[in-house]
N, C-alpha and C positions, 0 to 999 in steps of 0.2 A: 230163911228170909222169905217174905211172902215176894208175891208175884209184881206187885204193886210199886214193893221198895226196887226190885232190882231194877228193874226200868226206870226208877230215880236216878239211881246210880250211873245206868250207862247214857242219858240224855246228858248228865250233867258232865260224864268223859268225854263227849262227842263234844261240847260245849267249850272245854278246858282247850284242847286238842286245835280246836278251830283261832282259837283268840293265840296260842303259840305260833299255829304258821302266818297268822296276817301279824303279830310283831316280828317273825323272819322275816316275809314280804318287806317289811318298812325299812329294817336296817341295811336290807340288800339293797334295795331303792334310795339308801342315802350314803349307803358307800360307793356304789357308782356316779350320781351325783359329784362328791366332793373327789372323785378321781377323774373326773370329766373336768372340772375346774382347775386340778393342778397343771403346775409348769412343765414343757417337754424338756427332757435333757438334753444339753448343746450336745450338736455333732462334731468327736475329735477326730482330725485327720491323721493318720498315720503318717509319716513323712522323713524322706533321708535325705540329707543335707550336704553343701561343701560350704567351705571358706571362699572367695573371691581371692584369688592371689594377684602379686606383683610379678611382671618378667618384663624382661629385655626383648622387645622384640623391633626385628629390622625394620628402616624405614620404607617407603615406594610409593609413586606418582603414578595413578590412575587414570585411564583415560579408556576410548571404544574405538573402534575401528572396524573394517574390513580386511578377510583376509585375503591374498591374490597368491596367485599363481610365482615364484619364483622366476622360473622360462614357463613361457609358453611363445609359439608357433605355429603358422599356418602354413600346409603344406603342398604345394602347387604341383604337377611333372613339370619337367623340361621341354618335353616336344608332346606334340597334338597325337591323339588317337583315341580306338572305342576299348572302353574299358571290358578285359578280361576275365578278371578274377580280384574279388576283397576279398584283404588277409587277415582284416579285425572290424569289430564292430565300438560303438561308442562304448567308455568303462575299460577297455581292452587296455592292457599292460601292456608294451613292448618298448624292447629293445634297441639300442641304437643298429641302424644299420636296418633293422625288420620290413619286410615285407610290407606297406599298405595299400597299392594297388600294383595289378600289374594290367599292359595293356596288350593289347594283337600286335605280333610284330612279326607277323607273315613278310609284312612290304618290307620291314626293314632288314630282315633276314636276305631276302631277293636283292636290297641295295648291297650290301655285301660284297655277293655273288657278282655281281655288275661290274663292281671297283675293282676286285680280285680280279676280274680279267681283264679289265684293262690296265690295271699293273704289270699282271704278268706278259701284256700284248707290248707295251711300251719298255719292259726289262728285255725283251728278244731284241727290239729296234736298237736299244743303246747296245748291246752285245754285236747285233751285226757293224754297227755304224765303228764301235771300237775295232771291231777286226778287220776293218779297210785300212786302216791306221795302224795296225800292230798294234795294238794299246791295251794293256791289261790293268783289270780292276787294279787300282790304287795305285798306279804308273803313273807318274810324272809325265806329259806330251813333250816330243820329241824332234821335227819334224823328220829326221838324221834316222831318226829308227822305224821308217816307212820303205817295207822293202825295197817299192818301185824309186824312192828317193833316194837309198842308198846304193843300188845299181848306176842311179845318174850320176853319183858323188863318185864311182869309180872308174866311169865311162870318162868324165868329164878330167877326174886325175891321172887317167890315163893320155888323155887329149893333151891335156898341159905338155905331159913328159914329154909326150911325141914331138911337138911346137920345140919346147928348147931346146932338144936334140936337133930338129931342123933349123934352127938358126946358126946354129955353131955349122955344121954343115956346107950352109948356101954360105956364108960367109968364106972358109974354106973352099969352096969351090966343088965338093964333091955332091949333090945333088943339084940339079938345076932350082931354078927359084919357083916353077910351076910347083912342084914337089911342096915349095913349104908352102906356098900358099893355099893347097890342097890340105896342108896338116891342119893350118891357123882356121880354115874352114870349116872343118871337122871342129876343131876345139871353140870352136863362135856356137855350132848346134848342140856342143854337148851342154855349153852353158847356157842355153835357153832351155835346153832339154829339161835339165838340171830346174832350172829357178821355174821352171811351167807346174813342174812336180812336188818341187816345195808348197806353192800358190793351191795344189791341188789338195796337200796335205791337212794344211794352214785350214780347208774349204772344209776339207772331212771332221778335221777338228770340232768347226763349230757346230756341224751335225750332230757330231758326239754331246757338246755340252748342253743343246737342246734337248738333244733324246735323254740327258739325266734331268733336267729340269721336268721334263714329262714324269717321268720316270719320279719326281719329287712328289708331284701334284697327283698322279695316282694314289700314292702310298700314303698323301694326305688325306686323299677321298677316301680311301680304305680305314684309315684309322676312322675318320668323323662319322663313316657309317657304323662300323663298329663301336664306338663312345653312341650314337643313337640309338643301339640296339639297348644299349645297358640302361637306357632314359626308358625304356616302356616298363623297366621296376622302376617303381615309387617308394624309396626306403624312409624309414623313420629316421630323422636326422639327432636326433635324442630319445633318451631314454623316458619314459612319461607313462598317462594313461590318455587314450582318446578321448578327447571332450563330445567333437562334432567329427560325422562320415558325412557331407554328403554325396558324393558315388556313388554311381551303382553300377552294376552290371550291364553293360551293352549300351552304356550313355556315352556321349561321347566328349571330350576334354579337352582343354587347350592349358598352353602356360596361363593363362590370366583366369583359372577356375582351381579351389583349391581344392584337395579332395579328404581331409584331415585336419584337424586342431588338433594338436599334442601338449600338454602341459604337465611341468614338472611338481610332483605335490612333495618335495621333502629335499630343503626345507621349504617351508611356505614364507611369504613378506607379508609384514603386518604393519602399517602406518599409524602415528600417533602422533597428535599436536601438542605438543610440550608450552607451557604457558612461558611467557618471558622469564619471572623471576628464577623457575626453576630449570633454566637453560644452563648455570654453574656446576648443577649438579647430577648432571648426563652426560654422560659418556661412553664413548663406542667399547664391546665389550662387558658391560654390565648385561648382569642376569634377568630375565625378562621371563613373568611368569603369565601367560596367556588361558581364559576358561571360555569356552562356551556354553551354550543352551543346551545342547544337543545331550552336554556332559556336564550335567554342574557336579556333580562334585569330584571334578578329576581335574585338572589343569595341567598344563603344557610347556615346560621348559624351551628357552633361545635366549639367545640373544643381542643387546642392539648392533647393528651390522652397521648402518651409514646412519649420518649425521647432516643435514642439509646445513651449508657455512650463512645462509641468509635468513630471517626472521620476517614469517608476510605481516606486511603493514597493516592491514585492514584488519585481523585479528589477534597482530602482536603475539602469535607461537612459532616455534621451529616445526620441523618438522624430522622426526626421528622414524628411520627403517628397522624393525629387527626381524633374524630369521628365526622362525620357531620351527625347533625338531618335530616332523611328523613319519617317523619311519614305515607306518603302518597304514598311512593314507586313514587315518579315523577323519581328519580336518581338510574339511575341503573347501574348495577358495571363493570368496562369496559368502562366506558365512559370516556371521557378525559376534565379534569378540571383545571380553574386556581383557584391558592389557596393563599389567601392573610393571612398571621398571622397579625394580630394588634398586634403593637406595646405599652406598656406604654406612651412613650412620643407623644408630639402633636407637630406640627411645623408650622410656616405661610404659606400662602398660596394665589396665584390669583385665582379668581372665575370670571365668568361671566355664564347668562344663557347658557343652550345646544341648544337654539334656533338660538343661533347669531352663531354658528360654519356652515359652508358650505364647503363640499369637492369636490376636483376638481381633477381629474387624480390620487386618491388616496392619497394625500396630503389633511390635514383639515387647515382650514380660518379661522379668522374672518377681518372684516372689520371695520378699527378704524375713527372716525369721528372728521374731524378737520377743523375748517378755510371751512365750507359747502359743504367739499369731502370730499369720504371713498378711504382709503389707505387698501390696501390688506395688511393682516400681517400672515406670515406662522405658526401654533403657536403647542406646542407636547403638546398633553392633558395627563391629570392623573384619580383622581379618580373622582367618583360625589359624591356630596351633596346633595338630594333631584331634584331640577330641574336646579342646578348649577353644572359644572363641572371647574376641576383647568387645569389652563394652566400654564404648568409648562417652557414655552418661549414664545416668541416672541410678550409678553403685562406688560406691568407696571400698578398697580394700581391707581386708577382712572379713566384713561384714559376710554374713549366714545364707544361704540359697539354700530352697528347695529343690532337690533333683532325682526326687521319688513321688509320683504321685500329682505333680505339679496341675496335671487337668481336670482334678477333684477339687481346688482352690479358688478361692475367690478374695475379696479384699477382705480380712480381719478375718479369716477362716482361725478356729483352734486347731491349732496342731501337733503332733506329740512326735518328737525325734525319736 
């Protein structure tokens, strides 16, 4: 082939060559195109499902309240002084009987000491004043049993015998009459002698019962020093935890300052106003289920303790106490509670799990499956059941919930069980 031709040949390859890739160019350019125009395929949700069931569940009357203290107590001393020693601080747990302050009781130590001796100064006085008297502890008085009295009672029965001896005598003739009159003389002195000593005895006597009356009043003062010695402890008069101290160290105190709040947290008192209608069906005894904030999702067993017998006019409710077990002091008083009494009677009820609920702008969901979409259904929840809670609208039982995937969903989402 000459020169000429082959250069025909490969302009006209170069030429072929070029008109193939711009009709590539074109159908590439028109299958993207009409794949740019097609439809996106819907998006299926994956999704696992329950039934909404039927159950039996108990009935209860709801209500809020406050919680309070069961006791509590402010704790004052009995007698004035400068404070000691604090044995707890606020929060502190104690015992009845415990330590919460104690005061200086130097002085009353010294009162004691003071009373003691004058007890035992006034128990010598009544000892001496008994043994002018012959008189021993727990003796009956006597005046007969006072030695010097009884010497006159023998002087004096001696006197007598001598007297009637001498009358028999001067009558007879054998002693003159000076003789008896000399006896009757004698026996005139020994009976004054006599009744001066009785008089005398009778005197000591009431020495004696003065000196025990002293003798009382010492051992009074002794004791009331002693009982004020015991007032500079300041004991917990219940078992509690400290609310408020305020004492301190080296302040000084009187009965009209307290130095402690003690309050009992177990059980705790919870108040509730019970509406008129359902005042029939409350009763002391019923189970009383209590939740706070602090713990939503734990609640508090008690139950209703008092029953108020009157109904206030102005709001037409009773008024119901119950005590709620708090053995671990979690609930403390002041806190604000809602309080459910259970009811006797049970009533039906829809359930679905707590899984399948999802809330949107403060409103709660769930999402019902039908025909392979979920329908948004707005629904008011009640109470729970273990891991089910009741919806008290917006589901009939049976009916299909979503409870996989529930916050992938929207209204009319596809979705594949």
């Amino acid at each position: 082939m000459s020169r000429s031709g082959f250069l025909k040949l490969a302009v006209t390859g170069l030429a072929l060559t070029a008109a193939a890739l711009a009709l590539a160019g074109c159908k590439r350019s028109a299958g993207q195109s009409n794949a740019a125009n097609a439809s996106p395929t819907p998006n299926v949700v994956q999704v696992s499902t329950s039934a909404a069931i039927v159950r039996q569940l108990p009935q209860f009357f709801e209500g809020t309240g406050s919680l309070a203290a069961n006791q509590q107590t402010d704790v004052a001393p009995e007698t004035s002084g400068k404070v000691a020693a604090v044995g707890v601080d606020i929060g502190s747990f104690v015992s009845k009987g415990q330590m919460l302050v104690k005061l200086e009781d130097a002085d009353f130590k010294d009162r004691i000491l003071q009373a003691q001796a004058q007890l035992d100064q006034q128990k010598a006085t009544l000892q001496q004043n008994m043994a002018k008297i012959g008189l021993k502890p727990g003796q009956k008085f006597n005046p007969e049993n006072v030695p010097e009295v009884a010497a006159a009672r023998a002087a004096l029965d001696l006197a007598e015998k001598n007297l009637r001896r001498s009358e028999k005598l001067v009558e007879s003739g054998d002693i003159p009459r000076a003789t008896y009159d000399l006896q009757k003389s004698q026996r005139d002195q020994a009976a004054e002698q006599y009744q001066a000593l009785i008089h005398q005895a009778q005197q000591n006597y009431a020495a004696v019962a003065n000196s025990q009356a002293a003798v009382d009043a010492a051992q009074t003062n002794l004791s009331l020093a002693k009982r004020n010695l015991t007032y500079t402890v300041v004991p917990a008069p219940m078992a509690g935890y400290v609310s408020e101290r305020p004492a301190d160290v080296g302040e000084y105190i009187s009965p009209q300052q307290k130095v402690a709040t003690i309050v009992s947290l177990n059980p705790l008192r919870v108040r509730i106003d019970v509406p008129e209608q359902s005042i029939p069906q409350v009763h002391a005894g019923e189970s009383v289920s209590v939740t706070v904030a602090a713990y939503p999702d734990r609640s508090f067993a008690g139950r209703v303790a008092r029953i108020s017998p009157s109904v206030t006019p102005s709001s037409r409710t009773m008024t119901v106490e119950a005590d709620v077990d708090n053995p671990n002091a979690e609930l403390k008083p002041g806190q604000f509670a809602t309080i459910r009494i259970l009811l006797p009677q049970s009533a039906p009820a829809v359930l679905v799990p707590q899984r399948a609920l999802r809330t949107i702008s403060g409103a709660t969901y769930v999402f019902v499956i039908k025909n392979g979409f979920a329908q948004q259904r707005l629904v008011q929840t009640g109470q729970t059941e273990g891991d089910l809670i009741e919806l008290k609208s917006g589901i009939a039982a049976d009916e299909i919930v979503a409870t996989g995937n529930v916050d992938q969903l929207s209204d009319g989402s596809a979705v594949r069980q």
